[in-house]
HTML snippet that shows the backbone in 3Dmol.js (N, CA, C, O; Angstrom):
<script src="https://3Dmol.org/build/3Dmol-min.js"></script>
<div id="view" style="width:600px;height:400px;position:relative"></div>
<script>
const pdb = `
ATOM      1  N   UNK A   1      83.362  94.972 115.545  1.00  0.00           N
ATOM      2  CA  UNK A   1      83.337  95.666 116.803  1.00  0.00           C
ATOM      3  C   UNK A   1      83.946  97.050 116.605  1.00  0.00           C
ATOM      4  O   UNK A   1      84.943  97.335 115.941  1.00  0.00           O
ATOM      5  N   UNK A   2      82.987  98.018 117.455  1.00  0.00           N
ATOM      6  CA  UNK A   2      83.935  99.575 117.084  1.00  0.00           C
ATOM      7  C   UNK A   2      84.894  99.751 118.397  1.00  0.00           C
ATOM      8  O   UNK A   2      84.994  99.395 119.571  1.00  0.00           O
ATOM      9  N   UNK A   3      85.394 100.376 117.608  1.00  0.00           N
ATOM     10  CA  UNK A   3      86.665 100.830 118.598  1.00  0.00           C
ATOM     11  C   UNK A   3      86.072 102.082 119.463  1.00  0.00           C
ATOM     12  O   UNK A   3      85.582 103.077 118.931  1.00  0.00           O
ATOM     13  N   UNK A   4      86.196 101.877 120.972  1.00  0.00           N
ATOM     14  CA  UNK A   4      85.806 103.128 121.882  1.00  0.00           C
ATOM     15  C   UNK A   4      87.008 104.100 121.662  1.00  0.00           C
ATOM     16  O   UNK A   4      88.176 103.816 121.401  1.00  0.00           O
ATOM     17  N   UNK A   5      86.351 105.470 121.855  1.00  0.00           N
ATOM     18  CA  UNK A   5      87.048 106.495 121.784  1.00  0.00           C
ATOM     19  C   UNK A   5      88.170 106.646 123.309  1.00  0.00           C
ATOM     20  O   UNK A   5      87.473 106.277 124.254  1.00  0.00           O
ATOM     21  N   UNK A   6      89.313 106.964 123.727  1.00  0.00           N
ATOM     22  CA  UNK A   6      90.404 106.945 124.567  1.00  0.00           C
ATOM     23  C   UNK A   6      89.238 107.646 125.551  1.00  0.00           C
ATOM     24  O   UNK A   6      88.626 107.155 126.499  1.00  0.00           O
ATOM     25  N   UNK A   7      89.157 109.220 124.850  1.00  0.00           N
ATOM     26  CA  UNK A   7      88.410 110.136 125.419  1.00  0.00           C
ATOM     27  C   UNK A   7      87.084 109.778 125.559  1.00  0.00           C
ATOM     28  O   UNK A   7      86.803 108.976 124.668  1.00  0.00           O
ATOM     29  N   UNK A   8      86.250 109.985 126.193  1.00  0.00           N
ATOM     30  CA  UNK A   8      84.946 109.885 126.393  1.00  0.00           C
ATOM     31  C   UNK A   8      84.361 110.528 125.447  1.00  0.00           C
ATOM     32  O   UNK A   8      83.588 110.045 124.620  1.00  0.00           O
ATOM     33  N   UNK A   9      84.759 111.795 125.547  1.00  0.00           N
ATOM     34  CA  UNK A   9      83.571 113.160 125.378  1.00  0.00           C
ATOM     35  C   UNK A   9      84.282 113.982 125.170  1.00  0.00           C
ATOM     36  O   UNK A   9      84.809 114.235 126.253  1.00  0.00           O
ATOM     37  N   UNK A  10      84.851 114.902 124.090  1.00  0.00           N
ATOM     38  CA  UNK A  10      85.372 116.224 123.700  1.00  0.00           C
ATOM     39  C   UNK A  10      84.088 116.768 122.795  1.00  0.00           C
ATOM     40  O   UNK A  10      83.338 116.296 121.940  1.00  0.00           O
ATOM     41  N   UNK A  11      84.262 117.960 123.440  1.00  0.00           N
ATOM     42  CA  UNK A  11      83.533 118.972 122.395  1.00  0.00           C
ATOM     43  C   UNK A  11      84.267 119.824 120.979  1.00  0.00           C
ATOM     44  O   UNK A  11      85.227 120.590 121.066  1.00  0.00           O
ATOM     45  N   UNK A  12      83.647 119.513 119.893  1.00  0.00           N
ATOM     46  CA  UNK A  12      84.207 119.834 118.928  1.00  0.00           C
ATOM     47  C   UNK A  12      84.701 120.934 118.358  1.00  0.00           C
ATOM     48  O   UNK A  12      83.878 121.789 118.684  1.00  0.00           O
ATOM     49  N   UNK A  13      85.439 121.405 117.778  1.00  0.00           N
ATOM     50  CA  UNK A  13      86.020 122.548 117.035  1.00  0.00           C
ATOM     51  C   UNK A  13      85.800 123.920 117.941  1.00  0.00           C
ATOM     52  O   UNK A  13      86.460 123.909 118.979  1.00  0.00           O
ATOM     53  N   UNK A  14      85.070 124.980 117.748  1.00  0.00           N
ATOM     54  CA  UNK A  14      84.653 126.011 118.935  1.00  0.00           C
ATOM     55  C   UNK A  14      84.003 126.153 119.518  1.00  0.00           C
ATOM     56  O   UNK A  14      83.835 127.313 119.893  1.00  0.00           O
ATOM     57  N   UNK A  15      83.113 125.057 120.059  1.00  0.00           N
ATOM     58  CA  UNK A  15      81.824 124.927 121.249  1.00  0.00           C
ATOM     59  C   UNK A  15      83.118 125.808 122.166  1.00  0.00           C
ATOM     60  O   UNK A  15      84.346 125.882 122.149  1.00  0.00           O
ATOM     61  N   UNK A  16      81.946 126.397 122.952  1.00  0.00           N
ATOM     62  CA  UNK A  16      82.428 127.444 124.048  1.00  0.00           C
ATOM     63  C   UNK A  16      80.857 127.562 124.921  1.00  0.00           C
ATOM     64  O   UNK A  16      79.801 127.881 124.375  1.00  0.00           O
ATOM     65  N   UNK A  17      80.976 127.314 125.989  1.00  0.00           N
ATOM     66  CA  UNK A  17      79.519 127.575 126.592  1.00  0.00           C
ATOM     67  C   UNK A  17      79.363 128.826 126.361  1.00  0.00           C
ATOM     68  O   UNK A  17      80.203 129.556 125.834  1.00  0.00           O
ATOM     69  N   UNK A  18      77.716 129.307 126.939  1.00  0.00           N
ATOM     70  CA  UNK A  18      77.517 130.429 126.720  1.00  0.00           C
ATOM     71  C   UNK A  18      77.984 131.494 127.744  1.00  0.00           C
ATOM     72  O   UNK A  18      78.280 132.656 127.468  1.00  0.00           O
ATOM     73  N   UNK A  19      78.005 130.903 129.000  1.00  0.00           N
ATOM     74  CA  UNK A  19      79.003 131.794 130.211  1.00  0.00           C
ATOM     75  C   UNK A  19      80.285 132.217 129.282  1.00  0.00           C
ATOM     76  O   UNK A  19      80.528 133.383 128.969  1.00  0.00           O
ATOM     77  N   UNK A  20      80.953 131.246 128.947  1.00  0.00           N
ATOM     78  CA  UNK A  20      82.511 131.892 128.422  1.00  0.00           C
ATOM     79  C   UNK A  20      82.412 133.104 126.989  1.00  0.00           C
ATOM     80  O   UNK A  20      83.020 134.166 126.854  1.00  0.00           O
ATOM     81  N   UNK A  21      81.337 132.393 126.001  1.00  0.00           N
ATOM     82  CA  UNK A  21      81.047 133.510 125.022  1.00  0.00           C
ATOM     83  C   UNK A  21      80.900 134.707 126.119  1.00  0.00           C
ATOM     84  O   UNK A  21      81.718 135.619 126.238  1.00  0.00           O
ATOM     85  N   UNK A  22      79.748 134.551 126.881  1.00  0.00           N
ATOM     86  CA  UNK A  22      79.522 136.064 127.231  1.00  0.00           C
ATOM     87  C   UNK A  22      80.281 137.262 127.630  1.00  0.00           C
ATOM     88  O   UNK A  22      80.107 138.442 127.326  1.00  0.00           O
ATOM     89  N   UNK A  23      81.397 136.544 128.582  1.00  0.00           N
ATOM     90  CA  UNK A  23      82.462 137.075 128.551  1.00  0.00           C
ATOM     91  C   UNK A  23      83.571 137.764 127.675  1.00  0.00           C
ATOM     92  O   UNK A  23      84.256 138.786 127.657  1.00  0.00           O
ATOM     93  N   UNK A  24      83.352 136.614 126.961  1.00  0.00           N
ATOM     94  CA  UNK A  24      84.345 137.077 124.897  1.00  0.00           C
ATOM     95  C   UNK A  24      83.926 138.813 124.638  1.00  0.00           C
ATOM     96  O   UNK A  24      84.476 139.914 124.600  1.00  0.00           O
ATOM     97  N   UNK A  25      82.396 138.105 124.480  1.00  0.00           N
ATOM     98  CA  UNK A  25      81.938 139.564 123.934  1.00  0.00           C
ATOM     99  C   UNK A  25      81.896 141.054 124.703  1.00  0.00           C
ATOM    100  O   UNK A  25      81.844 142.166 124.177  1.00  0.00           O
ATOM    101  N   UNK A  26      81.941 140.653 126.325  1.00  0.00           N
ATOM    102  CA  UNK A  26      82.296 141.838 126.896  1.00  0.00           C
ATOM    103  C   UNK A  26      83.255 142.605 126.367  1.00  0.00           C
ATOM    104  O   UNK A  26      83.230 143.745 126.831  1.00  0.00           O
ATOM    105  N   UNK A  27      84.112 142.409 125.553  1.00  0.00           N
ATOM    106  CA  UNK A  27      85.337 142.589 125.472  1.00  0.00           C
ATOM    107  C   UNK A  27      84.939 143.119 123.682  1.00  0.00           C
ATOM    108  O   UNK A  27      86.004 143.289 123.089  1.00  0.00           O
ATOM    109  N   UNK A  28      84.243 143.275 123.164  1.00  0.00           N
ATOM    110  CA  UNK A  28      83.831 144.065 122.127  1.00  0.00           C
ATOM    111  C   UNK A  28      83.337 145.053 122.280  1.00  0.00           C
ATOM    112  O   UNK A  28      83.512 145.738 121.272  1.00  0.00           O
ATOM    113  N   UNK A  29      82.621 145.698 123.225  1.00  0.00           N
ATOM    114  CA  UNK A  29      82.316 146.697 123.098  1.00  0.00           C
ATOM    115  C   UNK A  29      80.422 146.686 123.175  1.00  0.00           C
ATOM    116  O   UNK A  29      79.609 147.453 123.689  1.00  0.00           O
ATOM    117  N   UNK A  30      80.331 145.734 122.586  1.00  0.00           N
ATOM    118  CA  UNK A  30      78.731 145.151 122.733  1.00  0.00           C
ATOM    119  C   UNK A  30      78.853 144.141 123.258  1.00  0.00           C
ATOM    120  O   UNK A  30      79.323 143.177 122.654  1.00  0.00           O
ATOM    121  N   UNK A  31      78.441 144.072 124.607  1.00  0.00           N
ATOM    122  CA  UNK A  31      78.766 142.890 125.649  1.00  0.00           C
ATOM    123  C   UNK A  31      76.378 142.385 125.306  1.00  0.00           C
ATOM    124  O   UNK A  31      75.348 143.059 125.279  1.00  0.00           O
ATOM    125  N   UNK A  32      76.767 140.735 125.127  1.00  0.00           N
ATOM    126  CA  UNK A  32      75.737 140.171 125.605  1.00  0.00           C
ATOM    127  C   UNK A  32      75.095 139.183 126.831  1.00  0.00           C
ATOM    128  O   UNK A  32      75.977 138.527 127.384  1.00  0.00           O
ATOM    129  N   UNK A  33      74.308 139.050 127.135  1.00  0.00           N
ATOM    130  CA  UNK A  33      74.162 138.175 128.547  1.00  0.00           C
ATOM    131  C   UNK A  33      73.815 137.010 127.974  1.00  0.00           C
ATOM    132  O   UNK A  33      73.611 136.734 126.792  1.00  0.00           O
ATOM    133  N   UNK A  34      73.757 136.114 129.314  1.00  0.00           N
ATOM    134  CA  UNK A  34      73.568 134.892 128.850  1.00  0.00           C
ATOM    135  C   UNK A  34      72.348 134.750 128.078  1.00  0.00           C
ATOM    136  O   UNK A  34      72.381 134.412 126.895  1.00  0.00           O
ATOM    137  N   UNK A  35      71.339 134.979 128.664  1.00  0.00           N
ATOM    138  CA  UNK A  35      70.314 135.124 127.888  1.00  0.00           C
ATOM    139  C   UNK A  35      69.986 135.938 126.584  1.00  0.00           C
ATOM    140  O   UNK A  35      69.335 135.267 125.783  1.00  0.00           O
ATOM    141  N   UNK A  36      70.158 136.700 126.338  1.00  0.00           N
ATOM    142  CA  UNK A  36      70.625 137.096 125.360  1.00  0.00           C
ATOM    143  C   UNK A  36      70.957 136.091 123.940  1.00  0.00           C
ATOM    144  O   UNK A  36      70.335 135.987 122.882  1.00  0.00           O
ATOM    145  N   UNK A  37      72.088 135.489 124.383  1.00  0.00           N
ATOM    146  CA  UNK A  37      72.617 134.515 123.441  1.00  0.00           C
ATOM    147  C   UNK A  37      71.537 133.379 123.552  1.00  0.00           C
ATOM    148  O   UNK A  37      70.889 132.900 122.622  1.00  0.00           O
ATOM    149  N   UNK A  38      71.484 133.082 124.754  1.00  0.00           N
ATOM    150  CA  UNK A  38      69.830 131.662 124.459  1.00  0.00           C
ATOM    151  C   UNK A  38      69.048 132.151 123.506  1.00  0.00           C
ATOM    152  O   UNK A  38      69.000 131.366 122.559  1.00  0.00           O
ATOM    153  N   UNK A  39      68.173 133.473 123.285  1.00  0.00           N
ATOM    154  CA  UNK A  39      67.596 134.144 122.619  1.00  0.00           C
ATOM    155  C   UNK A  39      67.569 133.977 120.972  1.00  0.00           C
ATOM    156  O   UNK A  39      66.712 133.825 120.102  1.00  0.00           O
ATOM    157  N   UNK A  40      69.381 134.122 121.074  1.00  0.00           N
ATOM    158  CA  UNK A  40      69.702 134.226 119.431  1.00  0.00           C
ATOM    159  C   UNK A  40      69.617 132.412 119.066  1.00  0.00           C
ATOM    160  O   UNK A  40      69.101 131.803 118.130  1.00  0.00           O
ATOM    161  N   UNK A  41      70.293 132.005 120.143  1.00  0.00           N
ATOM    162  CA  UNK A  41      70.102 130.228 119.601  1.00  0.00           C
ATOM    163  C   UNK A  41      68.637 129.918 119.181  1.00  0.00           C
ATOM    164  O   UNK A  41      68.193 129.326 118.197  1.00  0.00           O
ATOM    165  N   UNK A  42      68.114 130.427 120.099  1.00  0.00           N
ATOM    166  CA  UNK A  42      66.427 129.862 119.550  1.00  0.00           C
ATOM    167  C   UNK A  42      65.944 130.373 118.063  1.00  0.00           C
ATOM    168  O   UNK A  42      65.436 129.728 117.145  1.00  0.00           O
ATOM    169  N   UNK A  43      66.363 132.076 118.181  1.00  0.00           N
ATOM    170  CA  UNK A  43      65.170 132.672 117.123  1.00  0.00           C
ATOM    171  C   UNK A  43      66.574 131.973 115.843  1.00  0.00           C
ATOM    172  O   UNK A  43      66.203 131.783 114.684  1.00  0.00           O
ATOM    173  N   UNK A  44      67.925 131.693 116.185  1.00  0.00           N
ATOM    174  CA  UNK A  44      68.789 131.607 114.769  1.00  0.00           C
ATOM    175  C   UNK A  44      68.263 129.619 114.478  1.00  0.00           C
ATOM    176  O   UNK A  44      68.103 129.063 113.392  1.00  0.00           O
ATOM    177  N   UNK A  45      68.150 129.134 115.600  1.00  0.00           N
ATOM    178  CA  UNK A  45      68.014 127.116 115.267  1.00  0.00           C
ATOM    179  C   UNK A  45      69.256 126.453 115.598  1.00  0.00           C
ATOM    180  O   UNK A  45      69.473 125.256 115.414  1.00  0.00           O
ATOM    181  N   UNK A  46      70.256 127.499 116.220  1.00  0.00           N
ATOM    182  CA  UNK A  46      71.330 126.962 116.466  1.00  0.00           C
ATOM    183  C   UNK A  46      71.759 125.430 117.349  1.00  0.00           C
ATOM    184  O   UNK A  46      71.219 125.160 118.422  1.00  0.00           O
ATOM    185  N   UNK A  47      72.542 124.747 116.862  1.00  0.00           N
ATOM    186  CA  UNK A  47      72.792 123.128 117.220  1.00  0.00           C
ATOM    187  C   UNK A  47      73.617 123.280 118.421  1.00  0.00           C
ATOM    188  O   UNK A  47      74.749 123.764 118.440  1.00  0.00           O
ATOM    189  N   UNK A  48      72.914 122.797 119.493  1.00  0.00           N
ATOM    190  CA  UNK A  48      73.977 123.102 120.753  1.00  0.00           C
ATOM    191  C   UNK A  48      74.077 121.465 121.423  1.00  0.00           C
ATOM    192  O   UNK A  48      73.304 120.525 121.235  1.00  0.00           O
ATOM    193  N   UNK A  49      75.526 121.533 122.397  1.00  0.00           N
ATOM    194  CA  UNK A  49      75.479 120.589 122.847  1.00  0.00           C
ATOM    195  C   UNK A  49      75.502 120.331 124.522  1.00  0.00           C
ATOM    196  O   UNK A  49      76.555 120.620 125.091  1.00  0.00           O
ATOM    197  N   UNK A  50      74.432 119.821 125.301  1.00  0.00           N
ATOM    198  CA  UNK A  50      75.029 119.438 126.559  1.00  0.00           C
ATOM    199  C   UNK A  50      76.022 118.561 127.173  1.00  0.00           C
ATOM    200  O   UNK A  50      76.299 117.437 126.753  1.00  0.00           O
ATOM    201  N   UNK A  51      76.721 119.328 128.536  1.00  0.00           N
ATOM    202  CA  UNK A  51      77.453 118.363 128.698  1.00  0.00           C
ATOM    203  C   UNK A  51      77.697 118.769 129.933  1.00  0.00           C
ATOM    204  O   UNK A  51      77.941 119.943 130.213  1.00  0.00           O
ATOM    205  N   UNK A  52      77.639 117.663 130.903  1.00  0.00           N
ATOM    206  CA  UNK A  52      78.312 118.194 132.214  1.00  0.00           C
ATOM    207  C   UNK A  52      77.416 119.181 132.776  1.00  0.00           C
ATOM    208  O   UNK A  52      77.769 119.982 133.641  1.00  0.00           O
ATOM    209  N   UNK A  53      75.944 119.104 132.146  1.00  0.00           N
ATOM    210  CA  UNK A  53      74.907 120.252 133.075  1.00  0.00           C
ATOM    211  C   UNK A  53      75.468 122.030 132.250  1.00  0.00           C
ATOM    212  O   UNK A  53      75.411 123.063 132.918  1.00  0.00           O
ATOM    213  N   UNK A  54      75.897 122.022 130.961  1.00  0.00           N
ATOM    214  CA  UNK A  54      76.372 122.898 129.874  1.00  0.00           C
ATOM    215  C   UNK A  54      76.319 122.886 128.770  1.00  0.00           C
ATOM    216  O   UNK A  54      76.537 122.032 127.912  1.00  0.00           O
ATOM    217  N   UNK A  55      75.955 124.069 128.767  1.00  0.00           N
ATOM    218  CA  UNK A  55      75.175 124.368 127.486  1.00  0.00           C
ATOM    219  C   UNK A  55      76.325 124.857 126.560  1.00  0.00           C
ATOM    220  O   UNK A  55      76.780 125.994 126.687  1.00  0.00           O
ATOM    221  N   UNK A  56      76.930 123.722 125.345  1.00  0.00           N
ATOM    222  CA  UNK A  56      77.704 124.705 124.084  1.00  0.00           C
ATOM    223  C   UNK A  56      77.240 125.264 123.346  1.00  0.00           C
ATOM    224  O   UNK A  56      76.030 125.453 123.473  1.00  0.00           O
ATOM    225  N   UNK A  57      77.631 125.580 122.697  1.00  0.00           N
ATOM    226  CA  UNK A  57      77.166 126.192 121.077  1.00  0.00           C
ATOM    227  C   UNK A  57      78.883 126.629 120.345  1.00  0.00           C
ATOM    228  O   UNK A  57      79.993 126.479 120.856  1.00  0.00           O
ATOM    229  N   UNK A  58      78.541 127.134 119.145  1.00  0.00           N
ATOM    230  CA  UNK A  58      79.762 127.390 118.016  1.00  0.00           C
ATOM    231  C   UNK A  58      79.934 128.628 118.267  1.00  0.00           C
ATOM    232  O   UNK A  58      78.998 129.405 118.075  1.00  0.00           O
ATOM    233  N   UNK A  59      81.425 129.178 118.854  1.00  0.00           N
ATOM    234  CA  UNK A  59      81.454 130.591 118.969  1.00  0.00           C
ATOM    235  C   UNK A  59      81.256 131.274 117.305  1.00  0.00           C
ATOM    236  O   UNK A  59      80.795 132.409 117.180  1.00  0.00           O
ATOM    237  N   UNK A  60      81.568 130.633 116.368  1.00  0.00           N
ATOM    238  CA  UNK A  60      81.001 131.063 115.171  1.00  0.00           C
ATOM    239  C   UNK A  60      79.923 131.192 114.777  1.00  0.00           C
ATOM    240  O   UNK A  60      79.895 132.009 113.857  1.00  0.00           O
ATOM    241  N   UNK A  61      78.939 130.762 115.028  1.00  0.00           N
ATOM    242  CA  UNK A  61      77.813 130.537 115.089  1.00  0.00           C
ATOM    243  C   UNK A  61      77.392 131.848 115.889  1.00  0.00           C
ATOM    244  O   UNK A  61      76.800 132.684 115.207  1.00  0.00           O
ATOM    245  N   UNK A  62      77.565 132.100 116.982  1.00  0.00           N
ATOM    246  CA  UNK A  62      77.006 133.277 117.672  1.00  0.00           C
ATOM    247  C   UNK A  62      77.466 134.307 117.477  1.00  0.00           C
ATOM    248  O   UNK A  62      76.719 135.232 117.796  1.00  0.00           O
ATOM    249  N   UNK A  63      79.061 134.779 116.799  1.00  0.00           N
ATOM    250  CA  UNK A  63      79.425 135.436 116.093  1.00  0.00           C
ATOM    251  C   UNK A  63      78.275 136.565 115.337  1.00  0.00           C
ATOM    252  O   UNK A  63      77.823 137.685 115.572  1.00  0.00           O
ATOM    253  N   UNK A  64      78.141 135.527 114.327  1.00  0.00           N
ATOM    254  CA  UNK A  64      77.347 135.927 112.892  1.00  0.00           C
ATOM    255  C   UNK A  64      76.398 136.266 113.493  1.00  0.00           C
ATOM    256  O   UNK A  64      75.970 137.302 112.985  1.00  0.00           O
ATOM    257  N   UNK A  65      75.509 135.791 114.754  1.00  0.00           N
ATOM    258  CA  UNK A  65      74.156 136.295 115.380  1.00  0.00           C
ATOM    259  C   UNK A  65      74.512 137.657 115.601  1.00  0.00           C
ATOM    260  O   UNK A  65      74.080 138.571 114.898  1.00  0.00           O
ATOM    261  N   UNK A  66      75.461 137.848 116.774  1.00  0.00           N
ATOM    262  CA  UNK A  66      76.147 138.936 117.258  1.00  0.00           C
ATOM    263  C   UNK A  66      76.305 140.119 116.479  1.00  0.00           C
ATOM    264  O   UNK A  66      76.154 141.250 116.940  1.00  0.00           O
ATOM    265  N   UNK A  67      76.635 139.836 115.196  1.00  0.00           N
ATOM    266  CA  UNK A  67      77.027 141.039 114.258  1.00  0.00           C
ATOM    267  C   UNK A  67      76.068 141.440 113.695  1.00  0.00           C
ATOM    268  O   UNK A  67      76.116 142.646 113.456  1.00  0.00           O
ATOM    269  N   UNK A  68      74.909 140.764 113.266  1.00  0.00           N
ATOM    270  CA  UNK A  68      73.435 140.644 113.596  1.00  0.00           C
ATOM    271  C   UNK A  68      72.784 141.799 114.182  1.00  0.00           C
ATOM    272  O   UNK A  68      72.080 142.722 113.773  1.00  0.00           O
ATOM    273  N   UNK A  69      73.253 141.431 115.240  1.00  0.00           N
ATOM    274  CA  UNK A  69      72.405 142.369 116.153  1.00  0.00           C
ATOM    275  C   UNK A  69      73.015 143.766 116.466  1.00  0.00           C
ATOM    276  O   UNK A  69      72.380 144.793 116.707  1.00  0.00           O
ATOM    277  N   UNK A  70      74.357 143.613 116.417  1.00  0.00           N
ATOM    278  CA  UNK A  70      75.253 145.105 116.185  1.00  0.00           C
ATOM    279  C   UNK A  70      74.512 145.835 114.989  1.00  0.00           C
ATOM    280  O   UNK A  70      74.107 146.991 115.114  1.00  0.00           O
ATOM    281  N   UNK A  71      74.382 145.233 114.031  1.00  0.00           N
ATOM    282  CA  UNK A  71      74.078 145.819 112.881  1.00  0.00           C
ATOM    283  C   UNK A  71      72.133 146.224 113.014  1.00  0.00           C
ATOM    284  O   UNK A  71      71.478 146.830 112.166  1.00  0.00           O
ATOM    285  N   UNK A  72      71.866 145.925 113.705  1.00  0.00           N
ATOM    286  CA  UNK A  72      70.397 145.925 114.029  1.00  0.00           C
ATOM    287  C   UNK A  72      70.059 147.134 114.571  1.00  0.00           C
ATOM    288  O   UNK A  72      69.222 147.883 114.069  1.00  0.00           O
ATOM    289  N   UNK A  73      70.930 147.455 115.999  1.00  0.00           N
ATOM    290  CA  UNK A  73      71.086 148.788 116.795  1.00  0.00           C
ATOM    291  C   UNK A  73      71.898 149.801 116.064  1.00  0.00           C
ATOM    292  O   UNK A  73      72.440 150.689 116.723  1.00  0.00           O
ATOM    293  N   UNK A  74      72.058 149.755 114.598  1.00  0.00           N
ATOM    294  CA  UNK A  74      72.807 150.889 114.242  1.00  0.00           C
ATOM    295  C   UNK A  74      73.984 151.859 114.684  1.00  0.00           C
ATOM    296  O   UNK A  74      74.307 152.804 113.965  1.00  0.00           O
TER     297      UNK A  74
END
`;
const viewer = $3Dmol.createViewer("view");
viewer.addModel(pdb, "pdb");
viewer.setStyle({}, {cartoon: {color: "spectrum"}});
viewer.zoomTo();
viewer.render();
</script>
């Protein structure tokens, strides 16, 4: 028999929805929208997780997109 987890449901290591990324990145200087980041999840294959009607993803993960695309607009 497995042992149930205490917790239900934690999201792992830096899932951050994409509302809260978007915000992060305001704060660089190259601010992206939500969509935006849906954008990069699709064209990058990125592994996201729902929960609660929310969409995570790896703020690392969108990072590396992000710098991406800084580096894109010169």
């Amino acid at each position: 028999m497995a042992i149930q987890s205490i917790v239900p449901y934690t999201v792992a290591g830096d899932m951050m929805t994409l509302e809260e990324i978007s915000n992060q990145l305001k704060t660089t200087g190259h601010p992206a929208s939500v969509s935006t980041i849906r954008r990069w999840i699709e064209r990058d294959g990125l592994r996201t997780e729902r929960y609660r009607r929310r969409d995570y993803v790896s703020y690392s993960d969108i990072l590396l997109a992000h710098q991406e695309a800084v580096a894109r607009r010169g």
